[in-house]
BABAZA-625246 format. One record per residue (C-alpha): residue in three letters; x, y, z. Coordinates in pm, whole numbers, plus 50000, padded with zeros to 5 digits. Layout:
BEGIN
ALAXYZ;...
//
This chain:
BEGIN
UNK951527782915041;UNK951847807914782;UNK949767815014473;UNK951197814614170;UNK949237838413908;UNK950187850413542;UNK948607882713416;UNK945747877213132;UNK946877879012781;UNK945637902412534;UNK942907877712382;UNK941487869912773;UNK941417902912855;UNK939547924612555;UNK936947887312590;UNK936687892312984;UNK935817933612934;UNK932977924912730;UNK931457894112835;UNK927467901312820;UNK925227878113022;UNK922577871012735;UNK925057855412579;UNK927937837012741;UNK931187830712523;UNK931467793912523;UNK932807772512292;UNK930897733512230;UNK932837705512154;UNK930407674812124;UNK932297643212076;UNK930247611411944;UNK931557576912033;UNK929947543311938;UNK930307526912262;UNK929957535612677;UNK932157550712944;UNK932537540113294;UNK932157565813491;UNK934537561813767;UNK937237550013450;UNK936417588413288;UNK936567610113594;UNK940057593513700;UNK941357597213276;UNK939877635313262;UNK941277640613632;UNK944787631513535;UNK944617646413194;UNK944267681313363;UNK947247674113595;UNK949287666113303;UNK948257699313126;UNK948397719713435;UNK947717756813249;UNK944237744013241;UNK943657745013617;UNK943047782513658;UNK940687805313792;UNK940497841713800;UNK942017857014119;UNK940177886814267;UNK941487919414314;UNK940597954414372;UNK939107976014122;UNK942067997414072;UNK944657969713974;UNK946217973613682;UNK945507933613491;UNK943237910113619;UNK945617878413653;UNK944817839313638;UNK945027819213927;UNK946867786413870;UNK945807759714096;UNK947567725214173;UNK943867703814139;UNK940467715114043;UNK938327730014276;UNK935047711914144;UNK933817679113996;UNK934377682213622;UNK932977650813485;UNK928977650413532;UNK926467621513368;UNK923217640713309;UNK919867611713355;UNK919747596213020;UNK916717603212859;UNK914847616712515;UNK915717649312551;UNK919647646612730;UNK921357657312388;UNK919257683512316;UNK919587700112652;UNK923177693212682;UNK923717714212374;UNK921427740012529;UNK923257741112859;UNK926457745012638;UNK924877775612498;UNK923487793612750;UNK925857784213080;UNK929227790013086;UNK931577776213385;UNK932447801113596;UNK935797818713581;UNK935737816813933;UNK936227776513970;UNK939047759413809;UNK938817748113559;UNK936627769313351;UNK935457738613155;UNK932477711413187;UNK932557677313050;UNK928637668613079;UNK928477626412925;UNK925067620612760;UNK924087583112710;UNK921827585612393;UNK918867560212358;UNK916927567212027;UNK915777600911862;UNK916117630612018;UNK912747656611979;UNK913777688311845;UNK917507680411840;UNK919257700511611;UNK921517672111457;UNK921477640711264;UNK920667608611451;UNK922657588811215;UNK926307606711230;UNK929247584911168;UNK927157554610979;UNK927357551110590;UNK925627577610444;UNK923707577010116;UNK925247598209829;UNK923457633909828;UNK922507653610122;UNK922467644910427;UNK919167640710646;UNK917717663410811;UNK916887652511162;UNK913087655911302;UNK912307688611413;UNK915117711511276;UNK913887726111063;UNK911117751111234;UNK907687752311135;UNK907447785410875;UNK910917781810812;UNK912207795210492;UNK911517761110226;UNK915427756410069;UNK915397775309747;UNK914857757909438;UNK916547753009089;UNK918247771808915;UNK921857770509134;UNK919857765509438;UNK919767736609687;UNK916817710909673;UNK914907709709933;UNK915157681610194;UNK913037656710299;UNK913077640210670;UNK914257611510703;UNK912567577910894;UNK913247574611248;UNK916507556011332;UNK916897522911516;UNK918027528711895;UNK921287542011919;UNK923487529412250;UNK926357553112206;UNK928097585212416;UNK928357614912315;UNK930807642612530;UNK930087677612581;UNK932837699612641;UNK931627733212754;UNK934217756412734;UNK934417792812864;UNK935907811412618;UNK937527840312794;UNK940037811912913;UNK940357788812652;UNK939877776612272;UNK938297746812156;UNK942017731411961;UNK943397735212321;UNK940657716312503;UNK940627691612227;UNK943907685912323;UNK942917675712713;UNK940667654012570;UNK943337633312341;UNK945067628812668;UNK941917616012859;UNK941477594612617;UNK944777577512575;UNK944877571412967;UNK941237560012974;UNK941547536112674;UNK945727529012679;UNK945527537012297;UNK947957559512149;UNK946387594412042;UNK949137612611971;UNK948467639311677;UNK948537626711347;UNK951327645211100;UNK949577675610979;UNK949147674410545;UNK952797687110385;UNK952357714210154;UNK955147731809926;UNK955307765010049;UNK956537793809800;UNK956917829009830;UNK953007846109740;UNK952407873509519;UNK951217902909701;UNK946607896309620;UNK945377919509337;UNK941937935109329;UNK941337929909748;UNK938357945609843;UNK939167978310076;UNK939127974210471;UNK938128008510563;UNK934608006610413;UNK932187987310662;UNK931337951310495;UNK927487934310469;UNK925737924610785;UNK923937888110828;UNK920637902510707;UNK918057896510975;UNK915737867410973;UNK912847857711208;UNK914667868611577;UNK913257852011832;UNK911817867112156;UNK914237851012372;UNK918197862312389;UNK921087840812377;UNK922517818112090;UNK920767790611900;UNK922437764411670;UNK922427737811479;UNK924997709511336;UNK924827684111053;UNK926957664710844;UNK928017664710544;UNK930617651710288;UNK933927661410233;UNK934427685009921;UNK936517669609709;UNK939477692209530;UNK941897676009203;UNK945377672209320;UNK948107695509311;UNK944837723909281;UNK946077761309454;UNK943637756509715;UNK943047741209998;UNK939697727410177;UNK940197755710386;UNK939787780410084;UNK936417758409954;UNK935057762610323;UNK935507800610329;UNK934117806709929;UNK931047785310047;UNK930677805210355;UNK931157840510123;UNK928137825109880;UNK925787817410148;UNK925477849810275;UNK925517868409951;UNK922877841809887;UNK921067848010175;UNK921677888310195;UNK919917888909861;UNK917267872209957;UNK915887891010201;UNK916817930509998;UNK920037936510116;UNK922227962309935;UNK925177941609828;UNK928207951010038;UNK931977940510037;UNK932067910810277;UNK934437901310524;UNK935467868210709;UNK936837864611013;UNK939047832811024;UNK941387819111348;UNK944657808911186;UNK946257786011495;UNK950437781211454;UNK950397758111757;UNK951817725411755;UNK949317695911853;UNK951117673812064;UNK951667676512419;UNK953737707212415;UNK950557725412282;UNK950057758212454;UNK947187757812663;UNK944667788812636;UNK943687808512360;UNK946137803812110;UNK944487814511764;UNK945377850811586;UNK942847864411380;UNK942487877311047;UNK939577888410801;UNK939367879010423;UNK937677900310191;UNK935227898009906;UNK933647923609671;UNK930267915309614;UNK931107909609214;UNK932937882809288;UNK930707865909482;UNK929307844009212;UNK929497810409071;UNK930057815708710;UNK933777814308762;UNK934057791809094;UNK937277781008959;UNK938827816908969;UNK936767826709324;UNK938607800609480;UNK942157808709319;UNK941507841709444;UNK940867832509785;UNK943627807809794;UNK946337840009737;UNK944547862509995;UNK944577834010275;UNK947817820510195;UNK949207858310214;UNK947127868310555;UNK948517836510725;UNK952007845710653;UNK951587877810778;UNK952927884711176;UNK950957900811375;UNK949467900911737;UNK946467881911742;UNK943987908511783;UNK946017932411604;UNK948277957811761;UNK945407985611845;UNK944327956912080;UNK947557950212221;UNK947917984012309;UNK944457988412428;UNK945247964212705;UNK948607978212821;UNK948457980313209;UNK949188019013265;UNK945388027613359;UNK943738010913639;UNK941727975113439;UNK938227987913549;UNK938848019913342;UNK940317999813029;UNK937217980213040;UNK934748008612993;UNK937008021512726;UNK937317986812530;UNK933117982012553;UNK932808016912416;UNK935148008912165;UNK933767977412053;UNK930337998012017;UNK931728024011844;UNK933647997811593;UNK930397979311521;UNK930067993111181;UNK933427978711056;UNK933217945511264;UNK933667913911019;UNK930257899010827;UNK930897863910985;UNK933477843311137;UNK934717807011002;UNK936357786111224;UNK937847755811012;UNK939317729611280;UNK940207709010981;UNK941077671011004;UNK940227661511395;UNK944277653311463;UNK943377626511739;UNK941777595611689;UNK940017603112019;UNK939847563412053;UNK938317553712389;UNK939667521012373;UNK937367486312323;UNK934387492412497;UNK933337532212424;UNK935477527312054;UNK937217559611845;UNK935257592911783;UNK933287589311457;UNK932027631011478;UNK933297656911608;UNK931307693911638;UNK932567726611727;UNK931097757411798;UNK932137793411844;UNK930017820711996;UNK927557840411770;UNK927327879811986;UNK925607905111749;UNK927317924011555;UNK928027893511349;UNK925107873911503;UNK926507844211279;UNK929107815511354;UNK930207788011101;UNK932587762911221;UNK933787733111073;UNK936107702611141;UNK936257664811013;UNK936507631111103;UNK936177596710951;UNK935987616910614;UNK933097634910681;UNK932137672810760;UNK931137680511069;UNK929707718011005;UNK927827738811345;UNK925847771811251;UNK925407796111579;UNK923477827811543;UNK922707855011806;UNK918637847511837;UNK918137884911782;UNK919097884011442;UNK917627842211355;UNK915607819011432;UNK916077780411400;UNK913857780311048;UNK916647804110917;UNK919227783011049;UNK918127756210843;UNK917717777710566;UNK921167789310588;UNK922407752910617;UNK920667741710326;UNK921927769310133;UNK925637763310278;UNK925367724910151;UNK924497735209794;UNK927347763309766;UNK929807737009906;UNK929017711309600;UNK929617741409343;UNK933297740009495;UNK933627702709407;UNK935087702809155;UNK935107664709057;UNK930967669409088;UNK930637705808966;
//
């Protein structure tokens, strides 16, 4: 029988040249649902999801060192067991999330995904997220869940246009529900593409309809060209470092939050109040800890890919960076910051172009044997340290799925992301919501932050985020 194989696209290759062992490129979906799975039920759904979105079942073919692309296999079934149902116990979550961290699925296997289902029963120790996601929150912040935030860590800052700090909250009641961990490697595949498998699985485990819900209409007019854009040749602030920790790899941690709210008919979007919050946090946090203020940049996915089942399948997102001078990067005139940052991310997502940019495309052209490209790219990417992006935000927006599980396991009430954290930016923010709340993951390269500065960080991205509401500010 012959093999069919495609060659790797631009975005798979420059992510397979550089993949570092310390820290794996996944990407964590965790999935919360108020109810239980069967397991034979799942495994069939998840089984038959794949079949139905068939670029998913790849693997990466060998070949000698002097080919010119490495190329995907495409395989009619997977070669291992997907589905897995770790021992329930007090500490399943929080090892689920650090398997998702620290081990990808091999390239080698199709598919290059893992869909671990944890069985929660009470508190987690040390878990990096709220116990009490989905149910009806009190108005303020959120709570913090025991033993996130690190003993030494960095107290939140106090008044004065600084967040309060928090307070723990009691231990919950017993909690009976699922939660899914997609483990994604992300050489292969994005998270909006996986999420997409899932919405499947779950419409032939539960018989409910999933289909995508229509995305938000929005009048679009021609932009004015952005005035007074910071300069792209001059390279922007670092994360400054924290408290690393001894041990490499990623840490992270999620939490919940509310929705900002924004007046109608306002020139910016929740996308735009994510990224000035982001901008404000580190400023916030650069100062802090001495840093000489610097122009930042943000690296955000823009994703043009339709959600239903005609999605492509793979890494679909182009990237561009907004800018910020660090004068701007204040909130006596949050009104005008986010004006500002509506133009320049209305105007870079109207923009074509490849979705590394063309210096990548042509980096990856197949006229030198792959091996060869590969030492040139990881030199490269050294060399272009300097001028890499401050941070990336990944805004999944509104979850499109209900991801409804039918009677027994119910419909998704939180939904996490998270996208990997390598140094130079050391720093991940991703965001998405359901049941009109924010589910916000930070990831940070452990070489540049601990958990206590994670939590610091999150504090100080849940106070920034209220400035931008405007119906509270």
């Amino acid at each position: 029988m012959s093999v069919r194989t495609i060659p790797f696209p631009v975005v798979d290759e420059v992510a397979r040249h550089c993949l570092q062992e310390e820290e794996p490129e996944t990407v964590h979906i965790e999935v919360h649902l108020p109810g239980r799975l069967d397991p034979a039920g799942l495994r069939k759904a998840f089984h038959e999801a794949l079949l139905r979105h068939p670029r998913i079942l790849m693997r990466e073919a060998r070949g000698p060192w002097y080919r010119r692309r490495y190329e995907w296999e495409l395989t009619d079934r997977p070669d291992v067991e997907v589905v897995t149902f770790p021992t329930p116990g007090r500490d399943a979550l929080r090892d689920a999330r650090t398997r998702a961290l620290t081990t990808a699925p091999p390239l080698t296997d199709s598919p290059p995904v893992r869909l671990e289902v944890v069985e929660r029963v009470g508190r987690v120790e040390g878990s990096e997220a709220t116990d009490a996601v989905g149910t009806a929150a009190p108005a303020g912040p959120a709570p913090l869940a025991a033993g996130s935030r690190a003993a030494g860590a960095a107290p939140g800052p106090k008044k004065g246009g600084t967040p309060p700090a928090r307070a723990s909250d009691p231990a919950p009641a017993q909690h009976n529900g699922t939660v899914l961990f997609l483990t994604i490697n992300h050489t292969a595949l994005d998270g909006p593409a996986c999420l997409r498998v899932l919405a499947t699985a779950a419409e032939i485990y539960g018989g409910k309809d999933n289909s995508p819900a229509a995305p938000p209409t929005r009048t679009t007019e021609p932009q004015p060209a952005p005035t007074d854009t910071p300069s792209n040749w001059s390279p922007p602030a670092r994360v400054a470092p924290g408290t690393p920790e001894p041990s490499p790899g990623n840490g992270m941690l999620v939490t919940e939050l509310p929705l900002p709210h924004r007046p109608k008919g306002a020139p910016y979007t929740v996308n735009d109040q994510l990224m000035v919050t982001t901008a404000l946090t580190i400023a916030h946090w650069n100062r802090e800890h001495g840093t000489h203020p610097r122009p930042l940049r943000i690296t955000m996915p823009v994703d043009d890919r339709p959600r239903d089942l005609t999605m492509p399948i793979g890494n679909g997102t182009r990237l561009v960076e907004v800018p910020f001078a660090p004068s701007e990067l204040t909130t006596s005139d949050i009104q005008g910051l986010l004006t500002r940052t509506a133009t320049r991310t209305r105007a870079l997502k109207s923009l074509p172009r490849p979705q590394l940019g063309h210096g990548a495309a042509l980096l990856t052209a197949p006229v030198t044997p792959v091996a060869w490209r590969a030492a040139l790219t990881r030199g490269l990417r050294r060399a272009a340290a300097p001028w890499t992006s401050t941070t990336l935000l990944s805004n999944i927006g509104r979850i499109p799925y209900p991801l409804d599980f039918g009677e027994d396991a119910g419909r998704a009430h939180a939904v996490w992301f998270s996208a990997p954290a390598r140094m130079p930016r050391g720093l991940t923010v991703t965001t998405a919501s359901t049941a009109g709340r924010l589910h916000l993951a930070l990831r940070w390269s452990r070489s540049l932050l601990s958990h206590g500065d994670g939590a610091h960080l999150r504090d100080l991205f849940e106070h920034y985020l209220h400035t931008t509401d405007v119906e509270q500010s």
